[in-house]
N, C-alpha and C positions, 0 to 999 in steps of 0.2 A: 504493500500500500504506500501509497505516497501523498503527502499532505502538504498545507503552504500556511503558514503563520503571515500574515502580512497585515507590520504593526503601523498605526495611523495615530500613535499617541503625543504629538507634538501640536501646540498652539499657532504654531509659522510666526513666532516673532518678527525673524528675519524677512516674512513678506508683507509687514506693515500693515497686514488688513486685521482691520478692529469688530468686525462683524461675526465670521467667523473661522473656525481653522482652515489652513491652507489646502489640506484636503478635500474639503468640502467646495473649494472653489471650482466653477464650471466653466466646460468647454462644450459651446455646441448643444444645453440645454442637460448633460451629463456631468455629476461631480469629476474632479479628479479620481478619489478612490475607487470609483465606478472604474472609468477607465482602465484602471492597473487591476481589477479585480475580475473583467470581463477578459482579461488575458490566462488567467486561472482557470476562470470558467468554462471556457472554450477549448481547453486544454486536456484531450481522454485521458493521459496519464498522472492526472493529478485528481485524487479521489475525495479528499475532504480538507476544507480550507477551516483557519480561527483569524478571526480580524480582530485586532488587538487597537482601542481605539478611548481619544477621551472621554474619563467616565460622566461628564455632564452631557455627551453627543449620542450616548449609546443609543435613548430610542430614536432620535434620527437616523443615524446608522441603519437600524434595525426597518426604519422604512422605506431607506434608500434600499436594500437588499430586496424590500418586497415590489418596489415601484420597479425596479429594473430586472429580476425575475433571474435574480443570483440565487442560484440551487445549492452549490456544492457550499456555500457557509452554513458550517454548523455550530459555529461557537462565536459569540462577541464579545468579549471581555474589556474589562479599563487595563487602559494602562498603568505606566507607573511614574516615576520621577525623571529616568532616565531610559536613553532607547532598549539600555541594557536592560533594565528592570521590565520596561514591556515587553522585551522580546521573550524574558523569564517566564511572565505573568501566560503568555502564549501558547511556551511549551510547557509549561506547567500544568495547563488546559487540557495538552493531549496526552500526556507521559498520564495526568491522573485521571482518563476515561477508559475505561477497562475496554471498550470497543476496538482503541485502535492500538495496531500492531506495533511495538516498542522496538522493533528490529525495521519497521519501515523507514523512508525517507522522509527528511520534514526541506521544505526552501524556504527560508527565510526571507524576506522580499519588502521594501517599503514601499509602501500605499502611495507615496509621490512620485515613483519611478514608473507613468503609464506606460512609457516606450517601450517596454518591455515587447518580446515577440513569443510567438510561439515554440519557435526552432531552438531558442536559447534556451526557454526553459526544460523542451525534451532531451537535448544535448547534454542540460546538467543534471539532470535523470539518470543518463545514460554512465556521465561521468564517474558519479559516485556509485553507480551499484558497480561499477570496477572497480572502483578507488576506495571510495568508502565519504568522500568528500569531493566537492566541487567547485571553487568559486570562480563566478563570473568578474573577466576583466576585461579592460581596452588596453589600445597601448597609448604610452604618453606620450604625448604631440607636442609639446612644450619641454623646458629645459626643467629638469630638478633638482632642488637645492635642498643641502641642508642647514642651518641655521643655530645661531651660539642667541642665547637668553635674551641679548642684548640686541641679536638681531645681524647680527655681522656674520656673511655667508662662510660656515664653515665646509662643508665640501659641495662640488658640482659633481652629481652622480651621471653615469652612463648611461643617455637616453635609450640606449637600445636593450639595454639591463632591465627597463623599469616599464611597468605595468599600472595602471590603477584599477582597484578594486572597487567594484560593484554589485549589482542582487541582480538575480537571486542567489546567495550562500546555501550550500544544501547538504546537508548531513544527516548518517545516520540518527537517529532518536533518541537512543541510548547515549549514545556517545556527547552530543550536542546537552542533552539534558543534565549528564552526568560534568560535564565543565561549566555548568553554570551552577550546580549543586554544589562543588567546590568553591568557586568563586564567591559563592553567597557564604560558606561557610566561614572563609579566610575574609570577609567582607570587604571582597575585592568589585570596586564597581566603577573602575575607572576603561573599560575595554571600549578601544573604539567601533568597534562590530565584531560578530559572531568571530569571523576569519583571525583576527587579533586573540580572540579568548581563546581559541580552539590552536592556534600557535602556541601561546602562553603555555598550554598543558602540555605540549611534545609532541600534537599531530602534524604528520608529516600533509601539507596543502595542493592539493590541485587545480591545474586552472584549465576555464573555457570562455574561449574567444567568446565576447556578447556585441554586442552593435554600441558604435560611437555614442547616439543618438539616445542613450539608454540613460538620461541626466534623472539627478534626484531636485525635484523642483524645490528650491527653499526662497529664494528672493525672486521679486518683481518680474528682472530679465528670463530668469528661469521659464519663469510660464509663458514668455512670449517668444520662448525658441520652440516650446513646447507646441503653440499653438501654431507656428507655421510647418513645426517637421510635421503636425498632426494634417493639418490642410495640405498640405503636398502630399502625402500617402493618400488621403480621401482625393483627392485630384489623378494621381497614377490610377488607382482603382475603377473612376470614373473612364478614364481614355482607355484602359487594359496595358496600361504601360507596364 
């Protein structure tokens, strides 16, 4: 079995809108989390989804799912303080439903990342049940630096060395659950995503290729790459390009 946690527990500070979270914001008459979650949906190899989401938006949430005729969510839960904490609160959902399989695949996936495709996510399907893990990356287009406290570039790394990570992250259940079990225990809660904790404990990491275009929308400009790479694909599909 294979399942998708895809947490939505962030306010969007970072995109200035005072109404409501950045997930919730729409394109085309559909929320964002719509979007990222009709790519689950659509998806045969992904059998049951938990949307991980602010706990004052829940029953909105919960009527976005019914107004757009999202099946495979079977859990909504709040979040928590930090992406690490919801993403806990997530798989905590599944590891404690006796229904589902503790040896299956979970992807990890944020709710602001609609770009997401189909291919990528069967790919990193396919990934881990070799591996046992899978995270999706791009490669870096830009130069990377690393940097001293102060600020003053302490090394320029090897562009062709470097990669950035992105979702969906996918791992076994057991495994995934059992480093965040730790992590809570050492009250460790500083991990920048799943891939970071699951290094931290000595798993060896694998990677698949995902599309450029695979942005996690957090600021203003975010949604509005979003909205034209979304309009050029609705555009190709109109001509059969």
């Amino acid at each position: 079995m294979n399942y998708a946690v895809i947490f939505a527990g962030g306010t969007g500070q970072r995109m200035n809108t005072k109404t409501k979270p950045k997930q919730f914001l729409e394109l085309n008459g559909k929320p964002i989390i719509i979007h990222t979650l009709d790519k689950f949906e659509e998806n045969p190899l992904i059998d049951a989804i938990v949307v991980v989401c602010v706990e004052a938006w829940l029953p909105y949430m919960r009527e976005l799912l019914q107004k757009f005729f999202i099946k495979k969510v079977k859990w909504v839960v709040p979040g928590g303080d930090t992406g690490q904490h919801s993403i806990r609160n997530g798989l905590y959902t599944l590891w404690n439903d006796p229904t589902v399989e503790k040896d299956g695949l979970v992807l990890i996936h944020d709710g602001v990342r609609p770009l997401i495709n189909g291919e990528t996510i069967s790919r990193c399907i396919a990934c881990a049940q070799e591996n046992g893990n899978a995270i999706t990356v791009t490669a870096a287009t830009e130069t990377v630096i690393n940097v001293t406290p102060d600020d003053k570039v302490a090394a320029i790394l090897d562009r062709s060395a470097c990669k950035l990570a992105r979702a969906p992250q996918t791992f076994r259940l057991r495994d995934i659950v059992g480093a965040h079990q730790k992590a809570e225990t050492e009250h460790l809660e500083n991990m920048i995503d799943s891939a970071m904790l699951m290094s931290h404990y000595g798993f060896t990491l694998h990677t698949v290729d995902g599309p450029a275009e695979n942005i996690k929308i957090t600021t203003p400009p975010d949604y509005y790459i979003f909205r034209a790479i979304y309009e050029a694909q609705e555009n190709s599909q109109i001509w059969g390009l």
